[in-house]
Structures are given as structure tokens and as C-alpha cells.
C-alpha positions in Angstrom: -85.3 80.5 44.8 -81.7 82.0 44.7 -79.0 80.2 47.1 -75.9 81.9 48.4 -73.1 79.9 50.0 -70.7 81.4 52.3 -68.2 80.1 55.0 -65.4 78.4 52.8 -62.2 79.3 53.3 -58.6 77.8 53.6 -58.1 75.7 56.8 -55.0 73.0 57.7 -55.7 69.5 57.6 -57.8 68.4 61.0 -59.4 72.1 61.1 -62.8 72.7 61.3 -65.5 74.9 59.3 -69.0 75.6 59.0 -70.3 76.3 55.6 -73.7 78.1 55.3 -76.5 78.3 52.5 -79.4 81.3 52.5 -82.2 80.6 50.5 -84.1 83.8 48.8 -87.3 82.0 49.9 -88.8 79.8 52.1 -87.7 76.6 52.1 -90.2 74.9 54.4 -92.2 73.6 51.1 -88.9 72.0 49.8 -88.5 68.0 51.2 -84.9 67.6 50.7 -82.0 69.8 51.1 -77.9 69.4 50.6 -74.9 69.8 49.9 -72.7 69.0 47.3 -69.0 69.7 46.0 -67.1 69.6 43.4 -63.2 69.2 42.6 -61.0 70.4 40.3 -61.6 68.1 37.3 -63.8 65.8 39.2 -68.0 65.9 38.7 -69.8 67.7 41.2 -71.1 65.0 44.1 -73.5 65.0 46.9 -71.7 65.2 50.2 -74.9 65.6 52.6 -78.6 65.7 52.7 -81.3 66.2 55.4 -85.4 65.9 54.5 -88.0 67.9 56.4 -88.0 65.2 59.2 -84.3 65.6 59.9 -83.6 62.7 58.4 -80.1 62.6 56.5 -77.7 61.2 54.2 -73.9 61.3 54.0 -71.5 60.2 51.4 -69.5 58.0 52.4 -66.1 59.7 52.6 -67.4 62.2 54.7 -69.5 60.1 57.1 -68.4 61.0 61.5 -66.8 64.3 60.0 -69.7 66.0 58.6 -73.0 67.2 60.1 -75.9 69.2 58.2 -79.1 70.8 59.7 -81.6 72.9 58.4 -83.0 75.3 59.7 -86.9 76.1 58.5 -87.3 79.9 59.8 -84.1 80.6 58.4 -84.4 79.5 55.1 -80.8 78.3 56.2 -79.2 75.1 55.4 -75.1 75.0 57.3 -72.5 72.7 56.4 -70.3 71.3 60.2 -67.4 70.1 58.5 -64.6 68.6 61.2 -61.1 66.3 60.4 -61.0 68.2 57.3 -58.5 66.6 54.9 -57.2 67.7 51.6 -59.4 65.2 49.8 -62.3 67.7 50.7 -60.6 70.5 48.6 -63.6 71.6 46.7 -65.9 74.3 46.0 -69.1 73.1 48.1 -72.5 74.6 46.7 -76.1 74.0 48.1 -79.5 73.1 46.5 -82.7 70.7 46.7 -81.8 67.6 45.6 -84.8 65.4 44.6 -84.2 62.4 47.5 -81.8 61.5 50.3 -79.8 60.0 47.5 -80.3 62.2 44.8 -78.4 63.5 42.2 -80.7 65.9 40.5 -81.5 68.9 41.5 -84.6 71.1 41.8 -83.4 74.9 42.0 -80.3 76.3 40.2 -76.8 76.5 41.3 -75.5 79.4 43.0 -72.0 80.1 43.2 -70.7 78.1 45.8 -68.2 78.6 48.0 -64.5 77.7 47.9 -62.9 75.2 50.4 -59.2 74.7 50.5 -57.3 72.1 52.5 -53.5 71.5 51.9 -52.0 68.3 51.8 
């Protein structure tokens, strides 16, 4: 399964985006899906992460300002990001991480896509 990210961009603090992920396959077989992020010169984190009950997971530096869904028929998995600050300055990249929590992933990386908030 290939992912492709899309939707970054550069917004002013309290703007909003939505960030979206296309799977190359179906994803209805895959239990967890999210989104994670990575600064410059910081290790690559999970932000958000929904299972295929719509049950989810936020870090907590994001909790209130972020929202993911999923959507099955799609093979999409979108990003709501809201209040953005420059703390979320990151390049933001999807995949299948192996719980709610999780940190490892089960499909490879694609190439994310860059978000860019000033301070």
C-alpha cells in the first residue's frame, strides 16, 4: 500500500487546514490509521489515530484542535487541523500505526506533506 499526503501548506497562527492521505489500496482490512509529524530536528510523533470503529487517539498537544476521520470507500484518511500554532510546524505524513497508541508502523512512509506556521 502506497500513501500520498497532500493539503500542507503555509497558514498564520489561528488558521485552519485540512490535510488528506490516499491510500493505493483498500484500507478497510487495516485496524488503525494516523497521523504523524515530524519537526526539524525533532523525531517523528503520532499526532492522531482513529481504529475501524471510529474510535481515536490525540496527542496531547493537539487535543480540541485536531480532528481525524477515515473514510473506508475512499481509502482516505484527512487531517482537520484548527488554532494552528507555530509549534505544529512539521511535515505531517500518514500510515497504519499498530494501536491507538502506537508508535510502529505497518506500511511505509510516503512523503508527507509540509506544514508551515510562523511564529
Amino acid at each position: 500500500v502506497q500513501l500520498v499526503e497532500s493539503g500542507g501548506d503555509l497558514v498564520q497562527p489561528g488558521g485552519s487546514l485540512r490535510l488528506s492521505c490516499v491510500a493505493s489500496k483498500s484500507i478497510r482490512t487495516i485496524d488503525v490509521m494516523g497521523w504523524f509529524r515530524q519537526a526539524p530536528g525533532k523525531q517523528r510523533e503520532l499526532v492522531a489515530a482513529i481504529d475501524d470503529r471510529g474510535n481515536t487517539n490525540y496527542a496531547d498537544s493537539v487535543k480540541g484542535r485536531f480532528t481525524i476521520s477515515r473514510h473506508n470507500a475512499k481509502n482516505t484518511v484527512d487531517l482537520q487541523m484548527n488554532s494552528l500554532n507555530s509549534g505544529d510546524t512539521a511535515v505531517y505524513y500518514c500510515n497504519a500505526p499498530h494501536s491507538l497508541s502506537g508508535t510502529w508502523v505497518r506500511l511505509g512512509w510516503g512523503r508527507g506533506t509540509q506544514v508551515t506556521v510562523p511564529a
